[in-house]
N, C-alpha and C positions, 0 to 999 in steps of 0.2 A: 503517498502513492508514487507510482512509477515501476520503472523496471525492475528485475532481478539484480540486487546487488547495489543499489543508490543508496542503501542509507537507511531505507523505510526503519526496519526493524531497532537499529541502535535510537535514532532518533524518539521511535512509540516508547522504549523502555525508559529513555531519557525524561520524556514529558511526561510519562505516568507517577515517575518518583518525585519530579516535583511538584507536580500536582496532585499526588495522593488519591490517584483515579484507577479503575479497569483499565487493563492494556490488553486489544487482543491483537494475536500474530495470524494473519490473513491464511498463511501454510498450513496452520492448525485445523481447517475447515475444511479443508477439502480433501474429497472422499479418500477411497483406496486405490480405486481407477486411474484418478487423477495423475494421482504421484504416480502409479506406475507409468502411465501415459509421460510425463517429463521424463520420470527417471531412465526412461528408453529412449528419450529422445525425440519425442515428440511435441508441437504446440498443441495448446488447449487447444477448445475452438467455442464459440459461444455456447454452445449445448452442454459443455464441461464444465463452463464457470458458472451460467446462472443457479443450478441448486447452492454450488459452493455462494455465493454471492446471497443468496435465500438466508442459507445459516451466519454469516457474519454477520448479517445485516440483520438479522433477530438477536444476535447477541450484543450488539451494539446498543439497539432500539432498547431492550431490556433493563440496560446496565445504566444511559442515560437517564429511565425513567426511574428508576429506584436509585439513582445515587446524585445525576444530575449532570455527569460528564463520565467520559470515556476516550479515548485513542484505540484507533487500531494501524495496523500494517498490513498494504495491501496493495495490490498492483494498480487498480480501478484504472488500466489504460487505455478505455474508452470512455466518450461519454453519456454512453447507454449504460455503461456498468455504473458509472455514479449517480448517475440516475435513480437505474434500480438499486442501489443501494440506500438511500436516501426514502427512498419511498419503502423498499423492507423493511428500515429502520424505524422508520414512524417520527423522527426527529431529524430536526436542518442539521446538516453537516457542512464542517468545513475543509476542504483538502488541500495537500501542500505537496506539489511534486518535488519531489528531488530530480533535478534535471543537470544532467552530466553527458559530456563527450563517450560515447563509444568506447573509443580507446580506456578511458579512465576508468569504464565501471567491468570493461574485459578483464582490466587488468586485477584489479578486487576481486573480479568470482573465481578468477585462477589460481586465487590466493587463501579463496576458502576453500575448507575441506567439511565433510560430511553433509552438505547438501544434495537432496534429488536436484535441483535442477543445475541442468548443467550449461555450461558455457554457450555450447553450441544451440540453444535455443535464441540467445539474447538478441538475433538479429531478427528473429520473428515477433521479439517484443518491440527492439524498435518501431519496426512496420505494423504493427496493430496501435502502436498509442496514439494518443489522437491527445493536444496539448490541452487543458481547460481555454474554455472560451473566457470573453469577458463577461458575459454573462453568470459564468459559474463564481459560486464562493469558493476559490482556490489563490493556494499563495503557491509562487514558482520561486526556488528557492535553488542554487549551486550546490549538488551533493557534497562538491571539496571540501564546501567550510567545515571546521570543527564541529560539532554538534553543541556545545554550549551555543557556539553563535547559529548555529539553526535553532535551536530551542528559542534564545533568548528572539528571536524573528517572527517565529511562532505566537508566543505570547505579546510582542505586540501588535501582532494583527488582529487576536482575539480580543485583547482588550482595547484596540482602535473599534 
């Protein structure tokens, strides 16, 4: 979880191979509205995520219960969206923000090309994320590091 541009997606790809699991890309799920809604430059707003949040979170639920595990990527910057995610899903989940400076993850999305969303959203994700409490099952994690050492951070949270 987290912002546009932390990391999410390299990271799911990373732990699906080595874990031999479902990987889903959060992007993938949401509607045609949606994208257009970013891709012109607008923030979602909760009425936009929750179906998208409906659909990942059935295909999570799904994928857990016939194979046993799963990864996905996804913003869940709230913590009503992890919430409902958790409970569309039908199974406990665990989340791991990539949490990074402003600056750092500006500079990444400026660097990627062929994405809807764009730059100029990222400070309305700032302002909507809301960090996991301690309550929640989540690990906060430095987007900077390499992805082996977020991976290998990963895996031993899961198996602590």
């Amino acid at each position: 979880m987290g912002v546009s541009g932390c990391g999410k997606t390299t990271l799911m790809h990373h732990l699906a191979t080595r874990l031999g699991c479902a990987a889903f890309e959060g992007d993938a799920f949401h509607g045609a509205a949606n994208v257009a809604k970013m891709r012109a430059g607008h923030p979602l707003d909760d009425a936009d995520r929750w179906p998208w949040l409906d659909r990942l979170g059935a295909a999570i639920g799904a994928a857990v219960r016939d194979d046993g595990l799963a990864v996905a990527a996804c913003s869940a910057l709230k913590r009503d969206y992890r919430r409902h995610l958790e409970r569309v899903s039908g199974v406990p989940l665990l989340f791991v923000l990539l949490d990074g400076e402003r600056a750092t993850i500006a500079e990444r999305l400026a660097a990627r090309a062929g994405h809807y969303m764009p730059a100029s959203l990222l400070d309305s994700q700032f302002a909507t994320l809301e960090r996991p409490a301690p309550d929640e099952r989540a690990l906060v994690l430095p987007c900077c590091w390499p992805v082996e050492r977020l991976a290998a951070a990963v895996l031993r949270y899961v198996h602590a």
